[in-house]
C-alpha positions as a Markdown table, in Angstrom:
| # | Residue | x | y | z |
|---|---|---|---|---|
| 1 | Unk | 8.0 | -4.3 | 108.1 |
| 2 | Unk | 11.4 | -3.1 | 108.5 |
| 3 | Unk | 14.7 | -4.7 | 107.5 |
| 4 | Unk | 17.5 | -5.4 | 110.5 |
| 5 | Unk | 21.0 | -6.1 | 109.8 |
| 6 | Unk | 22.7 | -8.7 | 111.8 |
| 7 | Unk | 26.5 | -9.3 | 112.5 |
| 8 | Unk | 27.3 | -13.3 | 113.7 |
| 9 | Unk | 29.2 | -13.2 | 116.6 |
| 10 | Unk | 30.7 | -17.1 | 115.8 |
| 11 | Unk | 31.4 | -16.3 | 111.4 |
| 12 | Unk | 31.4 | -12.4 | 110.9 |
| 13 | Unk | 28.9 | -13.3 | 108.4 |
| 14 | Unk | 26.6 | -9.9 | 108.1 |
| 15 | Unk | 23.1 | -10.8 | 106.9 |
| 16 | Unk | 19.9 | -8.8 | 106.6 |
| 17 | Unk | 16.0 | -10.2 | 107.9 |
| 18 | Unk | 13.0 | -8.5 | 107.0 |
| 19 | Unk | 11.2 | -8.9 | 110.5 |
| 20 | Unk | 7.8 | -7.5 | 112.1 |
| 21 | Unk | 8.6 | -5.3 | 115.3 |
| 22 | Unk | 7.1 | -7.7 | 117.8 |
| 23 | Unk | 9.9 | -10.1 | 116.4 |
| 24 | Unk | 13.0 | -7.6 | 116.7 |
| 25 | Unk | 14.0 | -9.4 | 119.7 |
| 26 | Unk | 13.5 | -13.0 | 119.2 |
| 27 | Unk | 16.9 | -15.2 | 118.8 |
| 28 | Unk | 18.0 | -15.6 | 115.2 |
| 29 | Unk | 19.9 | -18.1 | 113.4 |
| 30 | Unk | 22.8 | -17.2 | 110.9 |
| 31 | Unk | 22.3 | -18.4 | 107.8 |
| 32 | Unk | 26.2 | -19.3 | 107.5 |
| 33 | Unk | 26.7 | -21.0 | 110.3 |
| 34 | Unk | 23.2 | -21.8 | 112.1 |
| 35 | Unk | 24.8 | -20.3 | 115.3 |
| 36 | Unk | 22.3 | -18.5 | 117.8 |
| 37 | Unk | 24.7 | -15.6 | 118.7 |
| 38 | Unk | 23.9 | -12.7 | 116.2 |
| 39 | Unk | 23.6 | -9.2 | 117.2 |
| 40 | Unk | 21.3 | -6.7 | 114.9 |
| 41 | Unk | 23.4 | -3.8 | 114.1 |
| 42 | Unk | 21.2 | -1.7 | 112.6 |
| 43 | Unk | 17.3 | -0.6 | 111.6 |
| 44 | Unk | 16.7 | 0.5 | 108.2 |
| 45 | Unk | 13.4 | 2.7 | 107.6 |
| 46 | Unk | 11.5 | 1.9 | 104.8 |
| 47 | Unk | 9.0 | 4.3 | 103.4 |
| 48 | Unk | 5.9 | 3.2 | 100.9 |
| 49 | Unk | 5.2 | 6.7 | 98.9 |
């Protein structure tokens, strides 16, 4: 599964979710402030050797 980094709109608070694909698009709460509004910023790759 990969990791997505979100930025909250409402707090600036920057969190990353470990989240199946099918899921990348689904609202999200922050974890700071519980609002709805948080944008992903980013997709990390992760690689199992």
């Amino acid at each position: 599964m990969p990791i997505y980094e979100y930025g909250c709109k409402k707090c600036g608070n920057k969190f990353e979710k470990m989240r199946r694909l099918a899921q990348r698009d689904e609202q999200i709460a922050c974890p700071k402030c519980n609002s709805k509004t948080p944008k992903r910023i980013e997709i990390q790759r992760v690689a199992i050797l």
